[in-house]
N, C-alpha and C positions, 0 to 999 in steps of 0.2 A: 386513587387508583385501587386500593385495598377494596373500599366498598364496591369499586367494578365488578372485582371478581368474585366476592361473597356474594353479591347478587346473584352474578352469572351461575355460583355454582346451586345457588339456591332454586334460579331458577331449573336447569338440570334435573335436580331432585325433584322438583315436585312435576316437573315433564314426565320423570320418571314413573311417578306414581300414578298421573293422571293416564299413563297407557297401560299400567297395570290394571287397576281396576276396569277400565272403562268394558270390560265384557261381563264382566261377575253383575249381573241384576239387583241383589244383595249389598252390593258395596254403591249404589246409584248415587245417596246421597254425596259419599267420599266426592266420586266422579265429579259432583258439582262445585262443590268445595274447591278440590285442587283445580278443577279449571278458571275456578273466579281467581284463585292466589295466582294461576298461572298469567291469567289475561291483568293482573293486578302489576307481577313482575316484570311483566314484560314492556308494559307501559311507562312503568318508571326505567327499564335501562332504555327504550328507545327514549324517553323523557334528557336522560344521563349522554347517551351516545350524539342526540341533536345538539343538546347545549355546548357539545366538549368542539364539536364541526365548525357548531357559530363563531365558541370563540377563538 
């Protein structure tokens, strides 16, 4: 359960940062970055949220 929420808040954070940057042109690469971590996070809690359904 611990790891839910560290997740969740992780993921959070870098939600956070990816709508930060994403106008600054200068920060583009960031932009890319935190959204591959985001599409990264978000896979493993829906990975974490199916398995917990299943069992």
């Amino acid at each position: 359960m611990h790891l839910v929420i560290v997740l969740l808040a992780a993921l959070a954070f870098f939600i956070y940062l990816t709508l930060e940057v994403r106008g600054d042109p200068e920060r583009r690469k960031l932009f890319f970055l935190y959204l591959v971590i985001d599409l990264w996070l978000g896979a493993v809690f829906l990975y974490l949220l199916v398995t917990a359904l299943i069992d």
